[in-house]
Phi, psi and omega in degrees: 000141179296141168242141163251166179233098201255131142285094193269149170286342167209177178290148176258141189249076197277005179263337193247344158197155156320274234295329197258350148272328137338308188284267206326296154341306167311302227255356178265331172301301203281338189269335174313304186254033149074029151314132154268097192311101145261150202232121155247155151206193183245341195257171200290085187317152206251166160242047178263331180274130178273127192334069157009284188293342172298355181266000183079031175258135177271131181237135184230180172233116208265163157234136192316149168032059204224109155333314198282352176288353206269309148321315180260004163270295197327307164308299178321296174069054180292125174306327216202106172222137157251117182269142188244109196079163166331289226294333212236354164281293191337288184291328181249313152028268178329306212284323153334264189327321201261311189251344139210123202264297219289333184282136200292156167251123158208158195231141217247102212261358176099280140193198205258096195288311175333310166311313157303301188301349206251292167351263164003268206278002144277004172286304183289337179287308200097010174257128198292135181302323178324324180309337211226358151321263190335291207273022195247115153347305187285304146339296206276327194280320178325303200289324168294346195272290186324310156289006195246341176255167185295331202195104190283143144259134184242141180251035187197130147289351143287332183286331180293324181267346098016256188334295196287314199284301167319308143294316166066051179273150193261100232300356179279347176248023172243163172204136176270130186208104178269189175274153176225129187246167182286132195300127170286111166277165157278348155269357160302305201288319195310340196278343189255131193312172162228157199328314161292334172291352198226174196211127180092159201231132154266158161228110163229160210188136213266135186270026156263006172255154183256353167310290160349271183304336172264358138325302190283332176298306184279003123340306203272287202286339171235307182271331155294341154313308157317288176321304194298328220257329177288329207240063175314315215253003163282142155249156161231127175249166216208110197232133139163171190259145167093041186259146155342152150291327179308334190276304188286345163264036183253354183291109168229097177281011200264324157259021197083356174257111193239120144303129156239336165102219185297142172270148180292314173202120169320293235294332166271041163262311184295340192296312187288355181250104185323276212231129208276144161262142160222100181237058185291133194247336172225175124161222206188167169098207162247128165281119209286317198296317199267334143339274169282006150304307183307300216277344171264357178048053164261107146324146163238158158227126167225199195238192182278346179289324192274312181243022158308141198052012180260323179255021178039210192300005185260165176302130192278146202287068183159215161252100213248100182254090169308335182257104186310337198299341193220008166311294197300329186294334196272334166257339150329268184347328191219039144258297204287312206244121187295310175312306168304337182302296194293326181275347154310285207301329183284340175285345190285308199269351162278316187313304185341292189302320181238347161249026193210034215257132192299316145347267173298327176288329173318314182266316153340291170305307151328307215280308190303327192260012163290341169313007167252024170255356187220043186274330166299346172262328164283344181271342203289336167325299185300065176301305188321312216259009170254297150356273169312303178319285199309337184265326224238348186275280197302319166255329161295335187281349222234293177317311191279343183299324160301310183300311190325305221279299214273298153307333148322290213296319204276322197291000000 
């Protein structure tokens, strides 16, 4: 039996962020071709996180700068390791590359954290993010893990052409990989409340990310004012996991605005809700909430950050506004007007259907990974990405070994 190897950077949570349904999508694909799935990290399971092993994935928990991971891979010998981020090729990559050479690498990146981070701080500057790539460390590390691996998975055809065209990284080490969802039928759709059945507006969103949380400030503070004083007899309910006390004392039902923290299950909360708010002002990747906003046949109004990369050339479920100023009228507007509403929601379920579909990614992904019947021709391609192995093998290796030494000595 075929082995994977997954490093995850966390236990994965697919009820508390996109990231942690991503991992899971991977790890349902791989039990699909029949892998036998070991899941290691270094971090603290949660209790949030879902048994693994009732899926028949063997799971251990590993340690930073630590000889024994170097026995336990060595023993393993996994056909296939997958790093979950930059952060976790950074760190286990080498000790890979040193105990079995023969395994595709591929590195699963989530999204694009420099992008994200670069964002983040043109937001707070007031500077176009492009400015602030090149010269952003986390840039510099990101663009090496990826060349340091056999195979990136990317989840936005923006970050992709970004990687080739900007970078002019060569596109034998990307794969476009999105989420991949299940096909809506139509008796999936018929089973969904309809306009008149449904009331209110959501936002949800996991609050360890900080695109969230300032999404949910500038809720509270500009847009949801507008929107109560047109729409009195509305709430926006305010769903995500991990929020602050700072989060929860923005809860004012005297205007409608209810903090609730985690939903006991998103997804029938979103089923109940006209209309999803995202007035996402940074982040990357794909936003998983307006996803499943589609697949629950909830419009949304977001922002262009909020629905990069998700309907390529098709029509958006909703409304794509950028300036709150004018956020609210674009959710009057398609809370209030049915028609538009239903051709929103129908606009939801074709993007699902024809750009997320489990089915064709599935197999793509399958055709992509005979590259490990030609990995010696493929790596030999790669010079940068041998190059870079050899510089990040040679200090880390130097480092951890001082760390290693250094936890003796205090032990």
């Amino acid at each position: 039996m075929k082995k994977l190897l997954i490093i995850g950077y966390v236990w994965p949570e697919p009820a508390s962020s996109a990231a942690g349904t991503r991992m899971m999508q991977l790890i349902d694909f791989f039990l699909k071709e029949n892998y036998q799935v070991h899941f290691s990290t270094t971090a603290t399971r949660t209790a949030y996180a879902p048994a693994l092993e009732n899926l028949g994935i063997i799971t251990k928990v590993i340690e930073l700068n630590s000889p024994s991971f170097d026995s336990y891979i060595e023993d393993l010998q996994p056909d296939i390791v997958l790093f979950d981020r930059f952060m976790m090729e950074e760190q286990f990559s080498w000790r890979v590359d040193k105990f079995c050479p023969a395994a595709l690498k591929i590195l699963d990146t989530e999204d694009l954290h420099f992008i994200r981070k670069a964002r983040h701080t043109a937001y707070k500057e007031n500077k176009n993010p492009k400015e602030l790539y090149l010269s952003s460390e986390i840039t510099k590390r990101e663009i090496a893990s990826i060349y340091r691996s056999d195979l990136s998975l990317i989840i936005s055809e923006v970050e992709m052409q970004l990687l080739s065209g900007e970078f002019n990284i060569p596109e034998s080490l990307l794969f476009y990989l999105p989420f991949m969802m299940k096909e809506i039928t139509s008796e999936e759709i018929d089973t969904l409340s309809g306009f008149n059945d449904r009331k209110d507006f959501i936002s949800i969103g996991n609050f360890l990310h900080d695109p969230n949380r300032n999404a949910v400030f500038i809720l509270k503070e500009k847009i949801w004012p507008v929107i109560r004083k047109q729409l009195p007899q509305a709430n926006l309910h305010i769903y995500g996991a991990y929020p602050s006390e700072k989060i929860f004392k923005l809860n004012d039902p005297k205007t409608g605005f209810l903090v609730h923290g985690r939903a006991d299950n998103a997804e029938e909360e979103m089923k109940k809700a006209r209309i999803c708010l995202a007035p996402l002002q940074f982040g990357a990747g794909l936003k998983g909430k307006l996803i499943q906003a589609m697949q629950c046949g909830t419009p949304a109004v977001t922002s262009e950050v909020g629905a990069e990369g998700i309907p390529g050339d098709l029509p958006w479920n909703g409304f794509i506004e950028n300036d709150p100023e004018k956020f609210p009228a674009a959710a009057v507007k398609l809370y209030q007007d049915e028609s538009e509403w239903k051709t929103a929601q129908i606009c939801g379920f074709q993007i699902i259907n024809s750009r997320f579909s489990e089915e064709i990614f599935q197999k793509e992904f399958q055709r992509k990974l005979q590259l490990i019947d030609r990995l010696h021709e493929h790596r030999e391609k790669n010079f940068i990405g041998a190059m870079l192995r050899h510089h990040l093998h040679r200090s880390t290796y130097f480092m951890s070994r001082f760390i290693e030494e250094k936890n003796k000595t205090a032990g």
